[in-house]
N, C-alpha and C positions, 0 to 999 in steps of 0.2 A: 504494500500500500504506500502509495507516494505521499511527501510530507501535507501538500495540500488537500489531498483527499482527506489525511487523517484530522488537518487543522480545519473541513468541511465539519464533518463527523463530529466532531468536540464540541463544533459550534452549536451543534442541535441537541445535546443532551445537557437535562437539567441540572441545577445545581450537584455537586457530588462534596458534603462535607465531608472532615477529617474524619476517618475510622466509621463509616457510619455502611452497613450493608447496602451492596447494590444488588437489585432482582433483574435479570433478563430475560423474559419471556420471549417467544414467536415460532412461528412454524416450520418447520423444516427446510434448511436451503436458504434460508432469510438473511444469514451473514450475522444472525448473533453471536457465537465464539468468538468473530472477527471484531467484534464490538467487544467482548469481553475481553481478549487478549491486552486491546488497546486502552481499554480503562485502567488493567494492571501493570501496563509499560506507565500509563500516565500519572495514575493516580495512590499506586500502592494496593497490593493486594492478594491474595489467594483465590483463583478459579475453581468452582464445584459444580460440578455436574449436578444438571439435572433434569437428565434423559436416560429415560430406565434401558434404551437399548446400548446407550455407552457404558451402562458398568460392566458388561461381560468382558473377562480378558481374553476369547476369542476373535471378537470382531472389532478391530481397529478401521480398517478400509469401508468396511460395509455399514457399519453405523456412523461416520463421518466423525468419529472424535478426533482430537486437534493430533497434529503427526507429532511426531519426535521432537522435531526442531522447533515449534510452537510448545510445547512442554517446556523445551531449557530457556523460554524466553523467561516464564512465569511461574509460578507455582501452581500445579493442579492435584482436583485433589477426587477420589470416590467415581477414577475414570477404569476401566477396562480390572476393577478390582475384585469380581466377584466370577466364579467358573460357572461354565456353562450349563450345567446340570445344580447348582446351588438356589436355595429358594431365598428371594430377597421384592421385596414389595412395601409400597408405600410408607408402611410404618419402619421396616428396616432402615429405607434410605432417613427417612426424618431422625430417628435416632441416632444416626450417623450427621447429621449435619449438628444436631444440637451443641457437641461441643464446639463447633467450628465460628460459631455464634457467640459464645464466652474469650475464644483466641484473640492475641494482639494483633494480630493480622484482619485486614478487613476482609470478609468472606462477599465474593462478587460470582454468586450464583445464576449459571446459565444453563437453559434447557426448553426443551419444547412438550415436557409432561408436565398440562396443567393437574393433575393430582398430587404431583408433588408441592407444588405450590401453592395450592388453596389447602392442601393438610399442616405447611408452613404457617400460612399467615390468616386463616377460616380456624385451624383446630383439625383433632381428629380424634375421629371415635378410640377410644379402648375396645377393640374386637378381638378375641378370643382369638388363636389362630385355629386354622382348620386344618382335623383329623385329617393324615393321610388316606385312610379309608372311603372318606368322604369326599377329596378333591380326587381318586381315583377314580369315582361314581362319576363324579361331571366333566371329567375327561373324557368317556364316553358318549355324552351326552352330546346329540344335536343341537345347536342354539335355538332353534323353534320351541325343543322339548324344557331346554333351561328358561327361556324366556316365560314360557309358560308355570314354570315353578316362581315366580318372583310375582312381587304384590303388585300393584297399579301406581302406586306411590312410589315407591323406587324407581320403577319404570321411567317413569315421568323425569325421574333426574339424572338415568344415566343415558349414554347413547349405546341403544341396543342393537347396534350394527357392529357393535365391537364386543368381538365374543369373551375377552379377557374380563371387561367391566359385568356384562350379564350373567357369566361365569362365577366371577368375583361375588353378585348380592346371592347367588340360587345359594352358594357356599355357606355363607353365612346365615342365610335362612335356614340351611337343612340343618350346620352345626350348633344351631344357637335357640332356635326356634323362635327367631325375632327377626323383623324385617330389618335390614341396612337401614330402611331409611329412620324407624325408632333411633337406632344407634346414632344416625348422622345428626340425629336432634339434641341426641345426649352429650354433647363435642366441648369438649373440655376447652379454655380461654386455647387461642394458637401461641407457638412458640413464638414465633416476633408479628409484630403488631405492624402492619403492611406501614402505618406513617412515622415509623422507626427506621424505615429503610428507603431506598431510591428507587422506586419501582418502575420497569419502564417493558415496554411491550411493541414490540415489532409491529405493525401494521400498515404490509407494503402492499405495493401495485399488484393484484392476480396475475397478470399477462406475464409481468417480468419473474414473478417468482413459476409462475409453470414453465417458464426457460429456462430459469436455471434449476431447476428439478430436474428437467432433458437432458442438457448439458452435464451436473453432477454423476449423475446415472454414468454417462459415458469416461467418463475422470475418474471413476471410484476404478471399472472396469483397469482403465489404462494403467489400474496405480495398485495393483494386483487382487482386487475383490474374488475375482473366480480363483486364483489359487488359495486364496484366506476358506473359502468355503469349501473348497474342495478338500483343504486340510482336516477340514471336519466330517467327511463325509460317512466313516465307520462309527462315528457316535451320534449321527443326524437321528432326533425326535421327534417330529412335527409338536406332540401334545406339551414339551418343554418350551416357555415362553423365551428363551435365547435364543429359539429356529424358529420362530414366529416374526424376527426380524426382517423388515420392509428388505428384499432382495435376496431374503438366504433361498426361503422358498423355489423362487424363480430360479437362481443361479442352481439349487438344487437337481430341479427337473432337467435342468440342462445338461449338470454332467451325468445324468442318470439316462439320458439319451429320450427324454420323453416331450423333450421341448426345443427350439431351435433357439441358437441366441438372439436373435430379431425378437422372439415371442417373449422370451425373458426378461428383455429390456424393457419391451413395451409394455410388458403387463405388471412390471416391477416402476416404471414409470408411472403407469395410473392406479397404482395403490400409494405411490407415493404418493402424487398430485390429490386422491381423496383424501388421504391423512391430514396432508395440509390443510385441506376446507376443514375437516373436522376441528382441529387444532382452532383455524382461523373464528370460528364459531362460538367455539370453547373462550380465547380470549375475549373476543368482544363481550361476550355474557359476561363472563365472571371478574374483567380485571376492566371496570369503566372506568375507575377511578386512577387506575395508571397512567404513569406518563407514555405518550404514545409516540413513535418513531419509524418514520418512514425513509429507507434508503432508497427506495426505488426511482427519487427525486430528481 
C-alpha cells in the first residue's frame, strides 16, 4: 500500500484514542486485515482474529488469514491456533479474547463473524455444552428435519440457511430442553461495552467487493490453496466445521475427480459472494451504531 493511499485511509477513520480497543467488522474480501494491519503499524497494537474459519492451523491460503510476512509486521494473535478436528465455538473464542482485553497492548480485533462480536459486546448466554451423543444425532440430520426441531422464536433470529446456526439452536434445544432463544434473553452484561471501544464496520460498494471475491478466489488458487487442501485430503470430514470452509469443499470434489476446476471456482465463488450478502445483512442489522467505512470510494 503506497504512502498516500495509506494517509487516504487514516483520513476516514475515527478518532483512535491511547490504548482504547479497536473493533473491525465487514465481509469477506472487504480489505479489513489491511485496515487492521495499518492501525497496528500506526497506532500501536495487537491483531485478533475474529473469523472462526482462520483459527484452524490447516488452512492459511484458503481462509485468507494475513501471510507470514504480515505477521512479523504486527502482533497477531488466536490465528491458525486450533487443529482441524478440535471443537472451538463462540464461547471458546470469547474466552480467549477476555484476557487480551485486560493486556497492555491495545487489542485491534478483526473478523467477519458477526457472533463473535455481538457475544463480545451484546453478552452471551451460559449454555451448557452439548453431549457428544447429541451433536452426533444432528450430524445426521437434514436441515429441513433440524429446522423443524427449533421453536419459531429462535427461528426468527437466526439465519436458517446456514446449517451450523440451525444446527447450533436444535442442539441446544434437545440438550437442554430450553429454547436458545430463552437462553439468549438470559445474557449476562457483555465483556466490553461497544462505546468502550472504536467500532467500525466495513460497508462497501457490492459491485466492487463481488470483484474482488473473483479475483481473491483466483490469488488464493495461485498462492497454493489446492495443494493446502489436498494436504488434507486423508483426514477430509465434511460433518467437521474446519471442511465446511468456503472453498475446501469445492477444491475437495476437484481433487477427488468429481468436479472440474472451472466448477470449483465458480461454485466456490458464489458461496463466497452469498456469504458476503449474508455477513452484509448481518452488519447492517446488528452494528447501526458503528462507525461505518467505505473503501470502495
Amino acid at each position: 500500500m503506497t504512502e498516500p493511499a495509506r494517509s487516504q485511509i487514516l483520513d476516514r477513520l475515527p478518532h483512535i484514542p491511547d490504548g482504547r480497543p479497536v473493533l473491525i467488522a465487514g465481509p469477506t474480501a472487504s480489505g479489513k486485515s489491511a485496515l487492521a494491519l495499518l492501525i497496528a503499524e500506526r497506532f500501536g497494537g495487537v491483531i485478533v482474529n475474529a473469523d472462526a474459519s482462520q483459527v484452524y492451523d490447516c488452512w492459511r491460503v484458503i481462509s485468507a488469514r494475513p501471510s507470514v510476512e504480515e505477521e512479523t509486521r504486527a502482533p497477531h494473535m488466536l490465528y491458525g491456533h486450533i487443529a482441524y478436528d478440535q471443537d472451538y465455538s463462540t464461547g471458546h473464542w470469547l474466552r480467549e479474547v477476555k484476557p487480551l482485553l485486560k493486556s497492555d497492548a491495545r487489542p485491534i480485533i478483526v473478523g467477519g463473524t458477526g457472533l463473535y462480536f455481538s457475544a463480545l459486546t451484546e453478552g452471551m448466554a451460559d449454555i451448557p455444552p452439548t453431549p457428544s451423543e447429541i451433536r452426533s444425532e444432528a450430524d445426521g440430520l437434514d436441515l429441513q428435519t433440524l429446522i423443524a426441531g427449533v421453536d419459531a422464536r429462535t427461528l426468527s433470529r437466526i439465519d436458517i440457511q446456514n446449517r451450523a446456526r440451525v444446527q447450533r439452536a436444535w442442539e441446544v434445544q434437545k440438550a437442554t430442553s430450553r429454547n436458545l432463544s430463552d437462553w439468549q434473553d438470559d445474557t449476562p452484561p457483555p465483556v466490553l461495552d461497544v462505546s468502550d471501544a472504536v467500532p467500525i464496520v466495513f460497508d462497501v460498494d457490492k459491485q466492487w467487493l463481488l470483484d474482488r471475491i473473483t479475483r481473491r478466489f483466483d490469488l488464493m488458487l495461485e498462492s497454493g490453496a489446492l495443494d493446502e487442501v489436498e494436504r488434507m485430503r486423508d483426514l477430509f470430514d465434511p460433518s467437521l466445521p474446519a471442511f465446511k470452509a468456503i472453498g475446501v469443499p469445492e477444491l475437495m470434489a476437484y481433487i477427488d475427480g468429481t468436479m472440474t476446476l472451472d466448477e470449483a471456482r465458480d461454485r466456490a465463488t458464489i458461496s463466497t459472494r452469498q456469504f458476503a450478502k449474508r455477513q452484509r445483512t448481518w452488519f447492517r442489522a446488528r452494528m447501526k451504531s458503528w462507525n461505518r467505512i467505505d473503501l470502495s470510494e
